[in-house]
Each structure stands twice: as C-alpha cells, then as structure tokens.
N, C-alpha and C positions, 0 to 999 in steps of 0.2 A: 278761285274758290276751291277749297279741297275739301274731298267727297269722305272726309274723317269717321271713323266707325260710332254712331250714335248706340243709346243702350235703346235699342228700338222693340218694340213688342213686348209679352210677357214670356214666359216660358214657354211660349209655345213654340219660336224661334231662335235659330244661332244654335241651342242645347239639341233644341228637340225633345229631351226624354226626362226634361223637370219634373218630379213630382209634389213639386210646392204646392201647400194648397196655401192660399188667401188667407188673409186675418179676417174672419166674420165683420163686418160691419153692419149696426143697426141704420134701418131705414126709417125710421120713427121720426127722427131729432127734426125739430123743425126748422133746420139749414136743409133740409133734401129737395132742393128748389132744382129742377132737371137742368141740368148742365147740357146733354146733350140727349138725344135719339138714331135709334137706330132698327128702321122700321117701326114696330110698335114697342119696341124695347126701351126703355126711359132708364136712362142713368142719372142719378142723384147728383147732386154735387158732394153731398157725405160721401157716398160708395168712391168716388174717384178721389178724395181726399184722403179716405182711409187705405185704400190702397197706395196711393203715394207713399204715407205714412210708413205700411208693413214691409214696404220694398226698396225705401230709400229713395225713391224718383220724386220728377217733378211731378206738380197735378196736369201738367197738359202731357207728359211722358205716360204718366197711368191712364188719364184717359183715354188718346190714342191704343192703346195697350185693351180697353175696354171695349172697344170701339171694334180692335179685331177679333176680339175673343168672341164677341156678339156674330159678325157675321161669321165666323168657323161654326159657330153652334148652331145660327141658320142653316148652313151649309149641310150641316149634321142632321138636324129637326126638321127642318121645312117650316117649322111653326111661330108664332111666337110665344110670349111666356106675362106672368102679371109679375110687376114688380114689386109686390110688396111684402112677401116673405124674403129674408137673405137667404134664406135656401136657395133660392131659384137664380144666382151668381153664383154659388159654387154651383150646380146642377150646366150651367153656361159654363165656368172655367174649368167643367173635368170634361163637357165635351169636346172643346176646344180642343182640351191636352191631348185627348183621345186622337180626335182625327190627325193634329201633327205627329203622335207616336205612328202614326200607321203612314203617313208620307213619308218620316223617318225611313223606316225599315222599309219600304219600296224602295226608296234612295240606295240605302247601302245593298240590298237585293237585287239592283240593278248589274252587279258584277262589279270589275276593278277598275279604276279612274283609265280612262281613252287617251291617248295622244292626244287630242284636240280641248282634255278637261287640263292635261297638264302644261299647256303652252300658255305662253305669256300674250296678251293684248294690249294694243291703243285704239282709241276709241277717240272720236270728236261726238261732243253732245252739246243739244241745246235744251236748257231746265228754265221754266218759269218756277221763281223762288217762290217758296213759300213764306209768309210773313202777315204779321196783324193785318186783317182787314183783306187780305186778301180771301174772295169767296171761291169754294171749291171746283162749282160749276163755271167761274166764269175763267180761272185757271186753268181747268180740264180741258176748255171748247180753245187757245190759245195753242196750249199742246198739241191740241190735236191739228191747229192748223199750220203748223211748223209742220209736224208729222206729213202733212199731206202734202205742202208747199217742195220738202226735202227728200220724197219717196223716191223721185228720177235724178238726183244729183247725181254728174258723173264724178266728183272726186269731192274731197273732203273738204277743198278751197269751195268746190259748188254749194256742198252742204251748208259751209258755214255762212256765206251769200246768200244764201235763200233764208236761212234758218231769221237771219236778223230782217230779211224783206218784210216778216209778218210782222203785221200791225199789234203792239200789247200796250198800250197806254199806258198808264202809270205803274203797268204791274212789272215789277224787275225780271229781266229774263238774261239769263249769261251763256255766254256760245265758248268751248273751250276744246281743248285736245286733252286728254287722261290716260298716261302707260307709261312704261309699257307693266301690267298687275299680271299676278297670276291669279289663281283660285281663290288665295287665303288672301288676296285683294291687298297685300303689301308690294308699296311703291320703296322706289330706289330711298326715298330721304326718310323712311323708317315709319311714312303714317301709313295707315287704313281704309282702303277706303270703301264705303256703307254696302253691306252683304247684298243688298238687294240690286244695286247697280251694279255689282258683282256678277251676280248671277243672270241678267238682262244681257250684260255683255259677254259672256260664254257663250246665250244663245245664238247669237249673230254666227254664222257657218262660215261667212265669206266674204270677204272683201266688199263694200257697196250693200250689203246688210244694213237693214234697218230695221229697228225695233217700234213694239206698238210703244205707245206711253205707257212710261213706268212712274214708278209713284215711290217715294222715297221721302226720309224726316225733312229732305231738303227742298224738295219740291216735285216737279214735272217734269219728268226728263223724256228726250229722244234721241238717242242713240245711235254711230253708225259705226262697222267694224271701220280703221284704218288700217290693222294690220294681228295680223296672230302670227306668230313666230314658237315653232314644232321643237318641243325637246330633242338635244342632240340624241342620238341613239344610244351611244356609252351611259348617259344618265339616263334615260329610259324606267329600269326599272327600281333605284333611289328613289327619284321622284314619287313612283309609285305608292313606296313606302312612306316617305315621310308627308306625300300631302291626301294619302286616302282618307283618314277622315275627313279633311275640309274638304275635299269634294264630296264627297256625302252629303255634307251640310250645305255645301252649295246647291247641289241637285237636290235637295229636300226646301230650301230657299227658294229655288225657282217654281218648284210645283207648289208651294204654299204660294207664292204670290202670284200666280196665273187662279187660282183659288179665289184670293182673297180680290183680285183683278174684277172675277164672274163674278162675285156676288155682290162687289159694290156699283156695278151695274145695272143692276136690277134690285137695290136697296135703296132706300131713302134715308138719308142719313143727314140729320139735323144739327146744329155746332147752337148753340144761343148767343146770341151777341154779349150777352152778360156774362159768356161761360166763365172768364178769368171774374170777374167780380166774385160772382159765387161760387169759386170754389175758392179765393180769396178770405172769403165771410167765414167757410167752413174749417178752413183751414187756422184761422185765428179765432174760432167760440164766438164768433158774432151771430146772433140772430136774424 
C-alpha cells in the first residue's frame, strides 16, 4: 500500500493561510436530506455537494473536508450552531481558517527546522483500512488494540508479530515498513506520502517509539520509529533552507491533528448509511 498524498481537508490544511471562501450553497432545495452530523451540526447532502462542486473534489473528499471544518469551529466556539441559514458555513469555515492561520504561524514561530525535523525516517505501521461499510467506532476500538497489543514490542519483527496477533475480522488491516521520508514525505520512487503520517512519524523521538492512532484518508494507523538517520553536518544548513517551509507545515499538520484528534473524542459524529445515496441524488437534480 503506498501512503500517496490524498487532497485531504480544506483549506485549512497543507496551505494553512487559504483565504477561500466557499461558494454559498442554498439549504432550502429539497435534496438537503443530512448526509452526516457532527454533534448537533447537520450537514445537508446539498451543502457537501455543492462544495464538491466549488472545489473540484469528490462528495465524500468535501464532506470529510466538512466534517473537519466543523469540529475546528467547535474547537473555536464551544457551541453549536442551527443549520438553516448558509451563513452559519461560512461563519464555521472562517472559523476553522482562523484557528489553522494561528497554528500556522505558531509553527513557523517555533524557530528554524531542528536536526531531528530534517532527518529522514522508516517507520513499520500497522493501519485498519478504511473502506465502504467499515464503521468508525468499531475501526477505532481495532487500532486501538494493535496499539496496545505492540506498546512493549522489542523490535520491529515484534511489532509486526503482534500487530497481526490482533483479532479484526473481516476488517482489512495491512502491517508494512515505510522510509526512509523526509519532512516533505518524498520516497526514493518519487510518490508522496499522506502529510498526516508524515507528521505522526516525526513525532516518534526514538527508536521503539510508538504512536497513539492516527487517522489518515487511508485509515487507522500505528506507527513505530525503525530508524531516523541525522543530516550529514556539511548539509546541515542547505537543508535548512530548502525544507523550512515544509517543516512548518509539517509542524502546523501535527498540532492541527492532535486538535482535530481531541475533539473527535469527545464529539459525536454521525456518517448515514445513505450518505453516498444522497449525495448521489444531490448531485444529479434528483429529488
């Protein structure tokens, strides 16, 4: 499986400092049959279509897209909001932008990329895919017991041993090696791979490291360093230069998804088993 850079989030990640706004979308049309929730926040299946629409994405790319916008605005608000003015999405998608511009510029505030942001990594992780029908809760509790199964692994052979011990039934789960990436998460054979396991894997300090679950377009990953390998010293400050912003953006990636981490914890967040149907409907003028 290779961890290929998806167009994940909205603007609120990768850039950081988008000032897009949304194409208004009316909430009236009687396709607005709730695609999904998120706490009491009800997303249409028009509102996710119509953004699809304004941004060139899929409708399950925008919804997810939706879906994070929501909880950063909780995050923001504390509250929630009534869905039936459109104002009250763009009011959610400039808070959203808001709080990523302000992890932004903490990121780059933080000083100049470290030794340890400019070394390369391999990684062995084990991810429950993500795919139709799979439910989030019963994915999560999976992960999580990989996680807990592979916390004492003494080598990477352990990890991957343990990682396959755990029981997941019919839910696909792949155990693999990943490196050696740097920052900007380019592999030797020229792909990309997804910002957010990116930045998961930076955080690992040491060898036998291991990460909480990460959540990613691909699924449910856990993570454990195999190895980081220290910029030669003569390149040192090159590197510097040509990968400080994408460390930025990395380190504004990890602290929006330790973020976005907390609040879908303590958020309920609802998928409808119809969601592809109706946004299906919405998406072709069916009633």
């Amino acid at each position: 499986m290779r961890l290929a850079r998806p167009p994940l989030l909205a603007c609120t990640v990768v850039v950081l400092s988008c000032g897009q706004r949304r194409a208004p979308v009316s909430l009236d049309s009687p396709l607005a049959g709730d695609v999904a929730s998120v706490g009491d926040t009800r997303l249409p299946a028009s509102l996710v279509v119509g953004v699809a629409r304004a941004k060139n994405v899929s409708p399950r790319v925008a919804l997810e897209e939706l879906i994070e916008d929501a909880l950063l605005w909780k995050a923001g608000s504390g509250h929630a909001v009534d869905m039936g003015p459109t104002a009250s999405w763009d009011s959610i998608g400039a808070e959203a932008r808001s709080i990523a511009a302000r992890i932004a510029r903490g990121a780059r505030e933080a000083g100049p990329p470290t030794a340890n942001e400019l070394s390369t990594v391999t990684v062995v992780h084990a991810v429950v895919l993500n795919s139709p029908g799979v439910q989030r809760e019963s994915a999560g509790a999976i992960a999580t017991s990989i996680k807990d199964a592979v916390e004492h692994a003494t080598s990477a052979d352990d990890f991957e041993r343990r990682a396959r011990s755990v029981a997941h039934g019919a839910v696909r789960v792949t155990i693999e090696r990943v490196g050696a990436f740097g920052a900007d998460g380019l592999v030797a054979d020229g792909s990309h791979i997804d910002p957010s396991f990116v930045a998961a894997a930076f955080e690992l300090r040491g060898p036998a490291d291991t990460s909480p679950v990460v959540e990613t377009a691909y699924g449910w990953h856990v993570l454990r360093l195999v190895e980081r390998i220290l910029p030669e010293p003569s390149s040192l400050e090159q590197r510097k230069l040509d990968l400080a912003d994408v460390v930025v953006a990395m380190r504004a990636r990890s602290r929006l998804d330790r973020l976005l981490a907390s609040r879908r914890e303590r958020t309920k967040i609802d998928i409808a088993a119809a969601a592809g149907a109706l946004m299906a409907r919405a998406a072709t003028g069916t009633p």
